[in-house]
C-alpha positions as CSV (number, residue, x, y, z in Angstrom):
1,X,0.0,0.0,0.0
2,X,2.6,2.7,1.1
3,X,4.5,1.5,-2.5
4,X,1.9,2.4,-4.3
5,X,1.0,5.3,-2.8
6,X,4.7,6.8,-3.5
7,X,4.4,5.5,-7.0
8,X,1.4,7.9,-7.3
9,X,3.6,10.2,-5.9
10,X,6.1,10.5,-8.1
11,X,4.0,10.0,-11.4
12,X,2.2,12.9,-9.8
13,X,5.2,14.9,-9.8
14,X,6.4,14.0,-13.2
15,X,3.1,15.2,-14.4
16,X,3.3,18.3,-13.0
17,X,6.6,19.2,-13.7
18,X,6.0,18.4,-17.9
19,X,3.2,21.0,-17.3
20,X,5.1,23.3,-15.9
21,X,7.5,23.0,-18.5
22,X,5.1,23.5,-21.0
23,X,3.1,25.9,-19.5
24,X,7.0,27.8,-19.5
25,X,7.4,27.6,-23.0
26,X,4.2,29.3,-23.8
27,X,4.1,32.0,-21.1
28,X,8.0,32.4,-22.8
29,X,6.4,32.3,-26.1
30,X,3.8,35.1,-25.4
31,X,6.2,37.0,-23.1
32,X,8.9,36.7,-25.8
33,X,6.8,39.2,-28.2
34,X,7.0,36.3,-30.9
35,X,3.3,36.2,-31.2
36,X,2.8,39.7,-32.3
37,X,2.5,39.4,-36.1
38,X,5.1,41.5,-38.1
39,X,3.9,44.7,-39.2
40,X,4.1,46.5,-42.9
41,X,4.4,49.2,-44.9
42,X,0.6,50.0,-44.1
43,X,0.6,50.3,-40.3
44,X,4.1,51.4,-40.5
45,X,3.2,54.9,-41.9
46,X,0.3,55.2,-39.6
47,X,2.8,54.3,-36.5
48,X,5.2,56.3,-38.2
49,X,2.4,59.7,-38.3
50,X,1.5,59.3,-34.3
51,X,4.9,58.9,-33.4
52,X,6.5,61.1,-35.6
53,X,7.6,64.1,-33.2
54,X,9.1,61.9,-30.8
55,X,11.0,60.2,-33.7
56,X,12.3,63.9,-34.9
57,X,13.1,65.0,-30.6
58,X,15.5,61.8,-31.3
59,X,17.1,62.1,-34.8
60,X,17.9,65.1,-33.9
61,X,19.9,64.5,-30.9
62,X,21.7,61.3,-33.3
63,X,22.7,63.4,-35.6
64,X,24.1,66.3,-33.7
65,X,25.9,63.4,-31.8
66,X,29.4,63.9,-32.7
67,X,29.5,60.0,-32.7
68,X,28.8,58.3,-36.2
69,X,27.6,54.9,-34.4
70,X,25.4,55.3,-31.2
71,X,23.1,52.2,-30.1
72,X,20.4,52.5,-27.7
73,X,18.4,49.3,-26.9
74,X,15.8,48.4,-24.6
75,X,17.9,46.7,-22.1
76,X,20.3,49.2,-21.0
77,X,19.9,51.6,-18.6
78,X,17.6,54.7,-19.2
79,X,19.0,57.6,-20.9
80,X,22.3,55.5,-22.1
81,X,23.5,54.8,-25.3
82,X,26.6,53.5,-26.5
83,X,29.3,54.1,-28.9
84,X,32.1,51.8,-30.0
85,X,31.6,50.3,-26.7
86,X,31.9,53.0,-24.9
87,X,28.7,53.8,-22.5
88,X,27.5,57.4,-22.4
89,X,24.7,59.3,-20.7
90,X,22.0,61.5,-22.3
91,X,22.2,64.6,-20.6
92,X,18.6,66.5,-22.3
93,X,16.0,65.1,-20.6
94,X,13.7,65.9,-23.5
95,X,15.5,63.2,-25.5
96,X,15.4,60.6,-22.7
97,X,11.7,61.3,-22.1
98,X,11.4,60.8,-26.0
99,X,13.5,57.3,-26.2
100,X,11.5,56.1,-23.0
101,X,8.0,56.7,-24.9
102,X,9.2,55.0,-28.4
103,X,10.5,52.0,-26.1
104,X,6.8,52.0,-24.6
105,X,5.6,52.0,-28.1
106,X,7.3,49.1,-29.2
107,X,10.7,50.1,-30.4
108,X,13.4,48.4,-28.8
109,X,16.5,49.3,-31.1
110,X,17.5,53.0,-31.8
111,X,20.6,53.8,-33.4
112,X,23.0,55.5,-35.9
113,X,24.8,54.1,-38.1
114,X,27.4,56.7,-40.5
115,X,24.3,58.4,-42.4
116,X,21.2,56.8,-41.0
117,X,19.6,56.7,-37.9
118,X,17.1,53.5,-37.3
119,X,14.4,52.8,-35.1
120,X,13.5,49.1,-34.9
121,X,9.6,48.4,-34.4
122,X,9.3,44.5,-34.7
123,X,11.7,42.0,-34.8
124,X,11.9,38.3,-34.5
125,X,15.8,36.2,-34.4
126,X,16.5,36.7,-38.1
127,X,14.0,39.8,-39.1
128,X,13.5,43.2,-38.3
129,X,10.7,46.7,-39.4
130,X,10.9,49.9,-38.7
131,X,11.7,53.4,-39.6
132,X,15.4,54.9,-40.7
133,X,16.1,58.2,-41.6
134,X,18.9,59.4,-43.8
135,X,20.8,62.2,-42.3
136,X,21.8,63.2,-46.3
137,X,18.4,62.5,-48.0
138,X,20.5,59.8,-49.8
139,X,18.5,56.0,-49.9
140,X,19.7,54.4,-47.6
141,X,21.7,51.1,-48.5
142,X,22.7,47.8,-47.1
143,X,25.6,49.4,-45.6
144,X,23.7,51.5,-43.6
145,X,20.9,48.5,-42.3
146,X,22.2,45.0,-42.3
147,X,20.0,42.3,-44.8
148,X,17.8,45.4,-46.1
149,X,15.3,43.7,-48.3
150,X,12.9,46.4,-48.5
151,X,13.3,50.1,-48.5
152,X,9.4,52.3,-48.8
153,X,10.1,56.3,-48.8
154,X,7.5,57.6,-45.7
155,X,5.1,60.7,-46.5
156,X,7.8,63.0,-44.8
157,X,10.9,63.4,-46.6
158,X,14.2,61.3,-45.4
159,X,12.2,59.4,-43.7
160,X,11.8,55.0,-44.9
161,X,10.0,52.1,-43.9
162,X,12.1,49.5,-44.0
163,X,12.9,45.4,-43.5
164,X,15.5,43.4,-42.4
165,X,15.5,39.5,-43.1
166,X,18.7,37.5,-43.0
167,X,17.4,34.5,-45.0
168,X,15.5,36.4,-47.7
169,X,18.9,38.4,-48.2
170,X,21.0,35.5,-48.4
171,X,18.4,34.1,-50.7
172,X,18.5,36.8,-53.0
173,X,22.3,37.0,-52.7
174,X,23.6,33.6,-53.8
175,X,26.1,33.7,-56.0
């Protein structure tokens, strides 16, 4: 009797741990942001429109960095960026209050890159949409945004939608 009551025990506990386990992998799915369908050049633009003078507060502080690479991503510390490794504070608190609001909208890469400056909206591990703006009104090219495979001039000037995707690019770049 006590055997079998120990057996039920530990089949009990088996069970629960494989639903826990799975029960893991979907909250991690969910939490992960992977379940949020890509967006496109549509809802970009409207995106784009609403968040449009937050988007200008920070191109504007980019490009009068005197730093041609700057990084800003969700997980560092507010009002930091960094720059060929190097971490550095945001002094204008405008500019911090405008990164913090984008990063509650969804963006969770900001950064310039030579002559661009790119705000990632959506990504996944191999694939990425958002905005860039070129700083010289020039297209902006793969140089400027790894495994660009799209590029869709925005109603202001400057300003693209654009996508990343590292297997479509290697796709179309086989040679």
């Amino acid at each position: 009797m006590m055997k079998d009551f120990s057996t039920f025990i530990l089949l009990f506990l088996a069970l629960l741990f494989v639903v826990f386990c799975i029960l893991g992998l979907i909250g991690g799915f969910f939490l992960s942001g992977r379940h949020i369908p890509p967006i496109n050049h549509e809802q970009m633009k409207e995106i784009f429109n609403e968040d449009y003078e937050l988007l200008v507060i920070v191109r504007d502080y980019f490009i009068n960095s005197r730093h041609a690479n700057l990084q800003r991503l969700t997980t560092h510390e507010r009002g930091e960026v960094f720059s060929g490794g190097i971490r550095r504070m945001i002094e204008d608190v405008e500019v911090v209050e405008a990164i913090d609001l984008l990063e509650s909208r969804g963006y969770s890469v900001i950064g310039r890159r030579g002559n661009t400056i790119h705000f990632l909206r959506w990504s996944i591990r191999n694939a990425g949409r958002g905005v860039v703006y070129s700083i010289d009104g020039s297209e902006p090219t793969e140089s400027d945004l790894d495994f660009l495979t799209r590029l869709e001039p925005l109603s202001v000037p400057g300003w693209y939608y654009y996508e990343e995707d590292v297997r479509e690019w290697r796709q179309r770049n086989r040679g």
